[in-house]
C-alpha positions in Angstrom: -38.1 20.9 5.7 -40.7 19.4 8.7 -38.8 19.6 11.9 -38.6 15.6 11.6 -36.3 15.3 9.0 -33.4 12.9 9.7 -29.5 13.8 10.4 -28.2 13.9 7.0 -30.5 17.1 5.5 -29.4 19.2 8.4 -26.1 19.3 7.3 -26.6 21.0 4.0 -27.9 23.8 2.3 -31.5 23.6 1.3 -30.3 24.7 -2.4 -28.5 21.2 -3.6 -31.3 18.6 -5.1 -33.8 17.1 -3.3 -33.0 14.0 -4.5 -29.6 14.1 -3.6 -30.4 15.5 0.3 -32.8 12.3 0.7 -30.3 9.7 -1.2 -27.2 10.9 0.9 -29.5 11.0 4.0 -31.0 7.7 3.5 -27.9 5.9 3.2 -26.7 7.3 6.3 -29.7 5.8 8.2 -29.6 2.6 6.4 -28.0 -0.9 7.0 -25.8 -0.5 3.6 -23.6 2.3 4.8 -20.5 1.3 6.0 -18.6 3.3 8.4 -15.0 2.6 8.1 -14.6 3.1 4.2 -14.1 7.0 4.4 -15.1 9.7 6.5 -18.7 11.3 5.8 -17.9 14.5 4.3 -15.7 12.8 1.8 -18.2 10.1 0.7 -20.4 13.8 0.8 -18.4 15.5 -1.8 -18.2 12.4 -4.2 -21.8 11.4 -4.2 -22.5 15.5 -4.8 -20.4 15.9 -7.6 -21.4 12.3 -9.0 -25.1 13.2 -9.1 -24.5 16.6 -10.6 -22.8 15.1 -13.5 -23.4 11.2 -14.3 -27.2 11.3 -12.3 -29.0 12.9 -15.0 -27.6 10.6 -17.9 -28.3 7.2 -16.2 -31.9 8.2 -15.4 -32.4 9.7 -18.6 -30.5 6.4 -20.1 -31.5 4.0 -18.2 -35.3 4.7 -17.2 -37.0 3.8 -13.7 -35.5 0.3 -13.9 -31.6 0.8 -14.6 -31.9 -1.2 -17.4 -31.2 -0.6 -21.0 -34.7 -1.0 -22.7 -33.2 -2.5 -26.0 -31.4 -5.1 -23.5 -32.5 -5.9 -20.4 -30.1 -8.5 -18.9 -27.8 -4.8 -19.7 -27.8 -2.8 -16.2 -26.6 0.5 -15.9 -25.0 -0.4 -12.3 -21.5 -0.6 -13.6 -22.2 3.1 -14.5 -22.9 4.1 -10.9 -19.5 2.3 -9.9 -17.8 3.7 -12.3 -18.8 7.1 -11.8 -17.9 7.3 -8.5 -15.1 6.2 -8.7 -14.4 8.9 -11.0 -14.4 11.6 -8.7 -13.0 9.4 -6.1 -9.3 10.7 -4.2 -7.8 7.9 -4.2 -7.4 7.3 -7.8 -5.1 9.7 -10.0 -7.0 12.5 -11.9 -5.9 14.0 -15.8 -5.8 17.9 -16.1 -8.1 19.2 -18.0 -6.5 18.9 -21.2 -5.4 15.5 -20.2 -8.4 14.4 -20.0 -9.6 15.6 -23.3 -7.2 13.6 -25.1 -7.4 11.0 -22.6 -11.8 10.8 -24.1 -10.2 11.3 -27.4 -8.3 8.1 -27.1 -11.2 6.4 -25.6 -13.8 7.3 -28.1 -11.6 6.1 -31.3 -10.6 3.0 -29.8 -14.4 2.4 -29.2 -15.3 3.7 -32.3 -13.0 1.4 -33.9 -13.9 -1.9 -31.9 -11.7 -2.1 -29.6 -10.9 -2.7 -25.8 -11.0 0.2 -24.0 -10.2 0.8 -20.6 -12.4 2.9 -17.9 -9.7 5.1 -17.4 -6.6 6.4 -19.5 -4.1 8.8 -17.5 -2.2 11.0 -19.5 0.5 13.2 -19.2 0.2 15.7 -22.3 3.2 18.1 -22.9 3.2 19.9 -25.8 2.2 17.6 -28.6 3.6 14.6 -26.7 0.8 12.5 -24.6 2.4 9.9 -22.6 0.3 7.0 -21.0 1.2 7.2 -17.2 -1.5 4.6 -16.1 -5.4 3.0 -16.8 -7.7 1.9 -15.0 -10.1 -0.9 -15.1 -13.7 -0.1 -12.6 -15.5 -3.5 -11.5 -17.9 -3.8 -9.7 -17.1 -6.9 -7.6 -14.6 -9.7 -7.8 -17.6 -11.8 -9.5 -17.8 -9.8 -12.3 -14.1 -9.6 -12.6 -14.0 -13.1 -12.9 -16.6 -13.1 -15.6 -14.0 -10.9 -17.5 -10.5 -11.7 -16.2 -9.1 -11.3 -20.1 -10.0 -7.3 -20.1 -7.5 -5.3 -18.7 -4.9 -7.5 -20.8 -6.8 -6.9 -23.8 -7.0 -3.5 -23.0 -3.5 -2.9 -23.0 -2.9 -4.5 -26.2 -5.4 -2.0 -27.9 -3.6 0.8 -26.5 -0.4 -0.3 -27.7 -1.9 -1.5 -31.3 -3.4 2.4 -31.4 0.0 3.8 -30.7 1.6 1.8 -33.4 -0.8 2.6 -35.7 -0.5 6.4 -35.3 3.3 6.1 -35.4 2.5 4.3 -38.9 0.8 7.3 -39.9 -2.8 5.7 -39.6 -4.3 8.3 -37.4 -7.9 8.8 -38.8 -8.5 12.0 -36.4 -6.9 15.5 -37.0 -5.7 15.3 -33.4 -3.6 12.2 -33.4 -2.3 13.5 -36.8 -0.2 16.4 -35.4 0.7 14.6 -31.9 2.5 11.7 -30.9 1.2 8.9 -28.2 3.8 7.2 -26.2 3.3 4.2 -24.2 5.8 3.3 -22.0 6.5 -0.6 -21.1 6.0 0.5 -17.6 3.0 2.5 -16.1 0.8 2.3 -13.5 -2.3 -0.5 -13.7 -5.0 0.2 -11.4 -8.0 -2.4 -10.8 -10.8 -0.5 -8.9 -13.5 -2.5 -7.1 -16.0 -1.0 -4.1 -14.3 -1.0 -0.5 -14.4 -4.1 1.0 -13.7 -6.3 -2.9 -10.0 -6.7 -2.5 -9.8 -9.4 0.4 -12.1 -11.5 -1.9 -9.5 -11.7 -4.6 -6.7 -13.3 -2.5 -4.0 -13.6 -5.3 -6.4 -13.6 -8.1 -4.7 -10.3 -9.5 -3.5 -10.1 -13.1 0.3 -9.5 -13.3 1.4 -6.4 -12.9 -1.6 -4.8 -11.2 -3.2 -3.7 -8.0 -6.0 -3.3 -6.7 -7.5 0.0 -5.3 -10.7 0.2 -3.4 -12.8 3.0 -3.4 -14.6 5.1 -0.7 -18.0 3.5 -1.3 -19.0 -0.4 -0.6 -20.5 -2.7 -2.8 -23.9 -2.4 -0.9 -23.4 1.5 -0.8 -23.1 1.8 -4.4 -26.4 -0.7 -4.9 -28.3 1.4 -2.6 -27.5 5.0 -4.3 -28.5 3.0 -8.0 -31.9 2.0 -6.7 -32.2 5.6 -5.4 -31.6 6.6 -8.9 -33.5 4.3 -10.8 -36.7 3.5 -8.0 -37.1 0.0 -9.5 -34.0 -1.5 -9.9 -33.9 -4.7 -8.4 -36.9 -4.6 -6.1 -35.8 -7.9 -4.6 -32.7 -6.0 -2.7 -34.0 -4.4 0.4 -32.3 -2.4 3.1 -33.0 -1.9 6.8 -32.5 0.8 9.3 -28.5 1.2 10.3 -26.8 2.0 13.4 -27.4 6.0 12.8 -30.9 5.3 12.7 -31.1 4.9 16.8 -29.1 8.2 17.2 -31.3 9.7 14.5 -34.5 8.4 16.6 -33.0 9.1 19.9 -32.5 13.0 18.6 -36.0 13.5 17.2 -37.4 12.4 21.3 -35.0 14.8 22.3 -36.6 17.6 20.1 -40.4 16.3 20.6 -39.8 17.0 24.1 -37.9 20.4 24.1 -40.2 21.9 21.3 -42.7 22.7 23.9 -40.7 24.7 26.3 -38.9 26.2 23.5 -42.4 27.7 21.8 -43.2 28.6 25.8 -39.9 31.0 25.9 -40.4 32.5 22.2 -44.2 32.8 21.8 -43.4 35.3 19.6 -41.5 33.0 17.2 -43.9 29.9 17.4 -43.9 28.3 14.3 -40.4 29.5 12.8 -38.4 28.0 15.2 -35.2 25.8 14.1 -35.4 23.7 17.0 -33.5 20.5 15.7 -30.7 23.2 15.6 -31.3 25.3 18.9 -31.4 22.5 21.0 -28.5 20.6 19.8 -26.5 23.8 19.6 -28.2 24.1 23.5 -26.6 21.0 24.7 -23.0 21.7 22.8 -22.7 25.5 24.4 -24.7 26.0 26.9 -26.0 29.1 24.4 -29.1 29.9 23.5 -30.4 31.7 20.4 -33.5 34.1 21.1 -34.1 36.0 17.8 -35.1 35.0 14.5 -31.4 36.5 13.7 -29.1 34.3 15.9 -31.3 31.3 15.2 -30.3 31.7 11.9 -26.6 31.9 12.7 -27.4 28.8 14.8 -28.6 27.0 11.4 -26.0 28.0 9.4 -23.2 27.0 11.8 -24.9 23.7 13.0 -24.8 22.9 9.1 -21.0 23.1 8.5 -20.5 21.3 12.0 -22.9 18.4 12.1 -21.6 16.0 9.6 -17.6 16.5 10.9 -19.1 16.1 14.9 -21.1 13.0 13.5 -17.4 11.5 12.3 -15.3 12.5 15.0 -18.0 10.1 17.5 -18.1 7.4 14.8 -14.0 7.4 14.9 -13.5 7.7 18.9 -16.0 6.0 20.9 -16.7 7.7 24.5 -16.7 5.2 27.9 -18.2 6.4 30.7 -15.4 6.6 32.6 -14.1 8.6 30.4 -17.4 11.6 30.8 -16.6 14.8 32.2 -18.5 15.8 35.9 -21.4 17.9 33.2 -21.2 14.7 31.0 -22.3 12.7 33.7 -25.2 14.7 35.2 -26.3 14.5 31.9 -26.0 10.8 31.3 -27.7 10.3 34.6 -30.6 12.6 33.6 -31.2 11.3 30.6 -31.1 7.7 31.5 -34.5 6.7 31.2 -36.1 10.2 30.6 -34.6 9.9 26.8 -33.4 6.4 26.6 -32.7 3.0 28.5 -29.9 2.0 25.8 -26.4 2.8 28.0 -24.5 2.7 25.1 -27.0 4.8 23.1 -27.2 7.2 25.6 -23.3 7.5 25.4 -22.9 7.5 22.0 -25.3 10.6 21.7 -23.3 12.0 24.4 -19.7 11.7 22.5 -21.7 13.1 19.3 -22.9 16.2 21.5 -19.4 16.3 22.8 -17.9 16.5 19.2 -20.7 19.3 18.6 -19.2 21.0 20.9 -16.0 21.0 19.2 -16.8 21.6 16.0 -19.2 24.2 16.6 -16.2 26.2 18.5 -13.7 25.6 15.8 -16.0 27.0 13.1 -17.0 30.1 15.3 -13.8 30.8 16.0 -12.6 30.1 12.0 -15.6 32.9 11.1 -14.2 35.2 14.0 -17.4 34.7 15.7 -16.2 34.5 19.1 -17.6 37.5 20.5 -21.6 36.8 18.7 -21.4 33.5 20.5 -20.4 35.0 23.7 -23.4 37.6 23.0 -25.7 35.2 23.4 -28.1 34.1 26.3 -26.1 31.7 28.5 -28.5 28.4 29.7 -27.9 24.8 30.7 -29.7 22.6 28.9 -31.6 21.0 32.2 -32.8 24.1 32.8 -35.8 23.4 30.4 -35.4 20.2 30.1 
């Protein structure tokens, strides 16, 4: 990776997809990500477990333009929504062999016609599977309005199935030798992006609620045109509020990359310094081999994306800096930046560095490698 790639791909190891390093990456930087729907290392572990197993279908299904090519007015975007929301937390989750009767269920109700909901949760006990909840994914409250009669219908199907298979209609060998119970009560989940639910006021059928999930509306359209390059070209996005600490940290770098290839001419070239000198300004520690550079990339990956959070949650006043916070700030005013409140924000991030970085030496029993190495204040060389 060239030494000016952005925050996100610093974070994680070079071995996941590329794709998936610049679409998570890109979203951080970009005016669609929203900051107060979940924490960054959650929305992390959805999106990488939703592109290793739903990415690879819709671009194979639904081309460069998310659209079906027998229909095109038929958009695969619903699929992204859905998708993640499937590995979302704050929806409930089958066990494995739940969920296998829960597709089971799914398929012959399709097969046979009928409304089927996005989600079925089971609980399967011996050859009893009882319905506990479903789930009905949309993408906003337009298109739930579009469809208001579909969860209803839904339920009906279920309970028509059920019927049938206690008639002794079951045309699969599975539903044969079990028995599907569903309850008058269960749980009845609509799921719409964060930030849907205020739009629907009252608007709810009977009997539901409404869950939102970690991703916005606009966060989901921006990972589907990262999927599918020309889905709806009209939609465009502009830089976010990360992208000025993003920009602020690459000066910082441009700057320091000089005096850092000055003290290891030996190591020109194969320098992290995106990583030494952030690591520089969190602990006062500098790495000098090729060795304990690369503990300082490996650390600064499991710490960057948490320190990143914990400045986005807490903002920093100046009042509030430390005595080496404030030499800083007063340093770096003007020589790095003339934005006070981007100054301090970097600041709070670098202070949540800090932080992380000694909780995760301190989790690897690293304590005594850290202390190893060569002690330096950042002005030093600056």
């Amino acid at each position: 990776m060239s030494e000016k790639s952005s925050v996100a791909s610093r974070s994680v190891s070079v071995q996941l997809p590329a794709d998936l390093l610049s679409c998570f990456n890109d979203l951080l930087l970009s005016s669609a990500y929203s900051f107060n729907s979940a924490p960054i290392m959650t929305k992390w572990d959805i999106l990488r477990e939703f592109w290793k197993k739903e990415v690879p279908y819709l671009q194979s299904r639904f081309g460069s333009t998310g659209c079906d090519p027998t229909r095109p007015d038929f958009s695969g975007f619903g699929f992204v929504v859905e998708g993640l929301a499937h590995f979302s937390s704050k929806l409930s989750h089958n066990t494995d062999r739940g969920e296998v009767a829960s597709q089971l269920v799914t398929s012959v109700l399709h097969e046979g016609g009928q409304a089927n909901s996005d989600f079925i949760w089971l609980d399967y006990v011996g050859r009893r599977i009882t319905v506990r909840g479903i789930g009905e994914v949309k993408t906003s409250y337009e298109a739930f309005r579009e469809r208001r009669w579909q969860p209803g219908r839904q339920e009906i199907a279920l309970r028509h199935f059920a019927q049938d298979l206690e008639g002794g209609k079951a045309t699969h060998d599975f539903f044969r030798k079990r028995k599907l119970v569903v309850p008058e009560e269960f749980e009845r989940v609509l799921v719409v992006p964060f930030g849907e639910a205020t739009r629907f006021k009252n608007d709810i059928p009977k009997g539901w609620k409404l869950v939102e999930l970690e991703f916005s509306y606009e966060e989901a359209l921006f990972i589907a045109k990262q999927i599918w390059p020309e889905f709806r070209p009209e939609t465009k996005f502009g830089p976010g509020r990360l992208t000025k600490l993003e920009l602020l940290i690459l000066k910082l770098i441009d700057k320091l990359k000089p005096k850092l290839n000055e003290i290891f001419l030996e190591l020109q070239g194969r320098i992290p310094c995106r990583q030494v000198s952030l690591f520089l300004l969190a602990v006062d520690k500098l790495a000098s081999s090729q060795s304990e550079m690369s503990w300082v990339e490996k650390t600064m990956e499991s710490c960057f994306w948490p320190a990143l959070q914990g400045c986005l949650d807490k903002p920093l006043m100046r009042k509030e800096l430390t005595p080496q916070e404030e030499t800083y700030y007063v340093k770096l005013l003007h020589d790095l930046t003339s934005d006070q409140n981007l100054l301090l924000f970097f600041l709070n991030f670098i202070r949540h560095l800090s932080y992380e970085v000694m909780n995760q030496v301190r989790k690897d029993c690293q304590v005594r490698y850290l202390q190893s190495l060569q002690s330096l204040n950042f002005l030093e060389i600056w």
